[in-house]
C-alpha positions in Angstrom: 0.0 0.0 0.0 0.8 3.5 -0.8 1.7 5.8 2.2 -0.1 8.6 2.6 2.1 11.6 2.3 4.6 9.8 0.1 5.2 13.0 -1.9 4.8 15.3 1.1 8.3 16.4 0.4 7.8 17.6 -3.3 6.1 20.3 -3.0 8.3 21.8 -6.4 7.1 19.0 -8.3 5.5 20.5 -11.6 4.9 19.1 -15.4 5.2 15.4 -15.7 5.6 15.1 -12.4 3.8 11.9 -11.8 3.9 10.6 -15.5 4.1 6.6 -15.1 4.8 6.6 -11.3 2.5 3.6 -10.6 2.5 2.0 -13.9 2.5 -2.0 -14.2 2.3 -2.3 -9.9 0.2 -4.1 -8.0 -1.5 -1.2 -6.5 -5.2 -1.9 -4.5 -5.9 1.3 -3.3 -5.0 4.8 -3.3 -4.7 7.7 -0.5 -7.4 10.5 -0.8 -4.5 12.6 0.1 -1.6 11.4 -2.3 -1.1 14.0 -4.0 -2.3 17.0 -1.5 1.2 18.6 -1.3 1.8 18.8 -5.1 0.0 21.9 -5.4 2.7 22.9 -8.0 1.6 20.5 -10.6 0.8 21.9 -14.1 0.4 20.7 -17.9 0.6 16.5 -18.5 1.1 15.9 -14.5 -0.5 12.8 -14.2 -0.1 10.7 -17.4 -0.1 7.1 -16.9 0.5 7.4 -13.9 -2.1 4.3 -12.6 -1.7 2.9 -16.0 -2.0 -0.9 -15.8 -2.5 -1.3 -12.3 -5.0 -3.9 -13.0 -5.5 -4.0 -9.1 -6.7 -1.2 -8.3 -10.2 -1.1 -7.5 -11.5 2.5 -6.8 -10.9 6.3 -6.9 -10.6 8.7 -3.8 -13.0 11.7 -4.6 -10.7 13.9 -3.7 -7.3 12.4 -5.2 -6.6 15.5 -7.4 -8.3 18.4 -5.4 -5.6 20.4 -4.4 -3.8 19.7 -8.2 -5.7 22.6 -10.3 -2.6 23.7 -12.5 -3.1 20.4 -14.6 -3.7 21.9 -17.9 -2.8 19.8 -21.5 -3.3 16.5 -21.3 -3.2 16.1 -17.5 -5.1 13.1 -17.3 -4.0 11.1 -20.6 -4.0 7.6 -19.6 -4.0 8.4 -16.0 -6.3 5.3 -15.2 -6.3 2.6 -18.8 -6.2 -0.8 -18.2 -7.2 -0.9 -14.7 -8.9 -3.6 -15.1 -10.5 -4.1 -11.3 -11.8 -0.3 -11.2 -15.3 -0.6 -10.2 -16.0 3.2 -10.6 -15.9 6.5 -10.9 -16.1 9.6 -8.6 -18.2 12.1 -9.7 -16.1 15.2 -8.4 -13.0 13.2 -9.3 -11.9 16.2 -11.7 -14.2 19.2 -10.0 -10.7 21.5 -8.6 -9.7 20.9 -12.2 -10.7 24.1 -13.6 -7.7 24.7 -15.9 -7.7 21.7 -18.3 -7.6 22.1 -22.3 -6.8 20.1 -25.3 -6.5 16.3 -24.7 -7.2 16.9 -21.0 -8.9 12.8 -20.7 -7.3 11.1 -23.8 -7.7 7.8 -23.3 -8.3 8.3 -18.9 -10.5 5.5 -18.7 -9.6 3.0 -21.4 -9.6 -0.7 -21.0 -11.4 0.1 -17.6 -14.1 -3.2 -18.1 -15.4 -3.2 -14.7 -16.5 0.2 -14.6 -20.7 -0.2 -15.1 -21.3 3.6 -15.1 -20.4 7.3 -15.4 -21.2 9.9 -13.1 -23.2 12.4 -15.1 -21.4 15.3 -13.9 -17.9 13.9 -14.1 -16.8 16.6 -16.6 -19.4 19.6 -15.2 -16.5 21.9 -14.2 -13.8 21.2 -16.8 -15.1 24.2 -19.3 -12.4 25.2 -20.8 -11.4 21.8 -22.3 -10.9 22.6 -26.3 -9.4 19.8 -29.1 -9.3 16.4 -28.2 -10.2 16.5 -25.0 -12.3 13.0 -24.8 -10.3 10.9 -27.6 -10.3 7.4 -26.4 -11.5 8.3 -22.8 -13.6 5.6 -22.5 -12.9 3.2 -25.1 -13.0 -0.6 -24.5 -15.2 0.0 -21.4 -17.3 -3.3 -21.8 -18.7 -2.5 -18.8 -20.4 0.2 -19.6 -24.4 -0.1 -20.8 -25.8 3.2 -20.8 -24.4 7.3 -21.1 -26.1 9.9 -18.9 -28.2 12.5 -20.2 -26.1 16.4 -20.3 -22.4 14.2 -19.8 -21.2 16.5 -22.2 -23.4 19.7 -21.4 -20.5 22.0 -19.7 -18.4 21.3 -22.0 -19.2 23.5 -25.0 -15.5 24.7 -26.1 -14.6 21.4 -27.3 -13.5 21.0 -31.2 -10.8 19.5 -33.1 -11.1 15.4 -32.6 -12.8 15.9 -29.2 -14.7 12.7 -29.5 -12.8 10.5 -31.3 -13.4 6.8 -30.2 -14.6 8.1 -27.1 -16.5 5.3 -26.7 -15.4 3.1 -29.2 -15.2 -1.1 -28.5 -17.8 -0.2 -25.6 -19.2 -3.5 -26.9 -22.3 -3.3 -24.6 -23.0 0.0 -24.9 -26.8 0.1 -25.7 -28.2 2.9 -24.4 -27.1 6.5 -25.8 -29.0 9.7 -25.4 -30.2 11.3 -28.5 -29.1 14.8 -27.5 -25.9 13.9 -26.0 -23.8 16.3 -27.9 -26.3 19.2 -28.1 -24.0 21.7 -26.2 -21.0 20.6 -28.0 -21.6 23.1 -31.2 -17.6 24.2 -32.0 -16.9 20.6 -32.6 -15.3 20.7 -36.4 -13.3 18.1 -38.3 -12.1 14.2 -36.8 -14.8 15.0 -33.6 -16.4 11.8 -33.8 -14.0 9.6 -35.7 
């Protein structure tokens, strides 16, 4: 198990910080309060950094609360292939106010346990722009239904924001028909 103040100490920590920290273990949990200290975090701070840890069964709410300087890709891969993840917190990215283009590329891919997603997941990640959801959920076979207004804050998105969001969600049956309604600057690759 993962200490609780493990990166207490680096507090100067900033871009890439965490990129592949955890990737491949054997991880079962994580601390709510991991990454409390890393204030300082900005741009691609936590790519792949659970990637893989097919162990690892849940999210703390509050994991990246106190890491609002992610920007560009900050979450990219953060949790694919973790295999044993049951679900997601719906304030998991709420202190994440700064995020923009490929912000959740690929976050959740290869994530087959997960059943459902919180409808306000993305609610306060407005100023996401291109690619921003490519791949985020793809391969989630768990997954049978979208919410309603998923997508409803997000209205800056464009370029390639949904490209095989959901792609090889192979029981996927239930979509709503206005789910993109907001999402009017979308322009070329968006759904491809």
């Amino acid at each position: 198990s993962l200490p609780t103040d493990l990166f207490r100490y680096n507090t100067s920590v900033s871009a890439q910080a965490f990129q592949s920290t955890f990737f491949l273990s054997g991880l079962t949990s994580i601390p709510a309060s991991l990454f409390q200290y890393n204030t300082n975090v900005s741009g691609n701070a936590f790519v792949n950094t659970f990637l893989n840890c097919k162990s690892l069964t849940a999210i703390p709410a509050d994991l990246f609360k106190f890491n609002t300087g992610a920007t560009v890709g900050a979450f990219a891969s953060t949790f694919k292939d973790c295999t044993s993840l049951t679900a997601i917190p719906v304030d998991l990215f709420r202190f994440n106010t700064a995020l923009t283009t490929g912000a959740f590329q690929a976050t959740f891919q290869g994530c087959t346990a997960i059943t459902s997603i919180p409808v306000d997941i993305f609610r306060y990640n407005t100023s996401l722009t291109s690619t921003a959801f490519g791949n985020t959920f793809n391969g989630c076979t768990g997954i049978t239904s979208l919410p309603l207004d998923m997508f409803r804050y997000n209205a800056s998105v464009s370029l390639g924001a949904f490209t095989a969001t959901f792609s090889g969600c192979v029981n996927l049956a239930t979509i709503p028909a206005n789910l993109f309604q907001y999402n009017t600057a979308v322009s070329s690759d968006a759904f491809s």
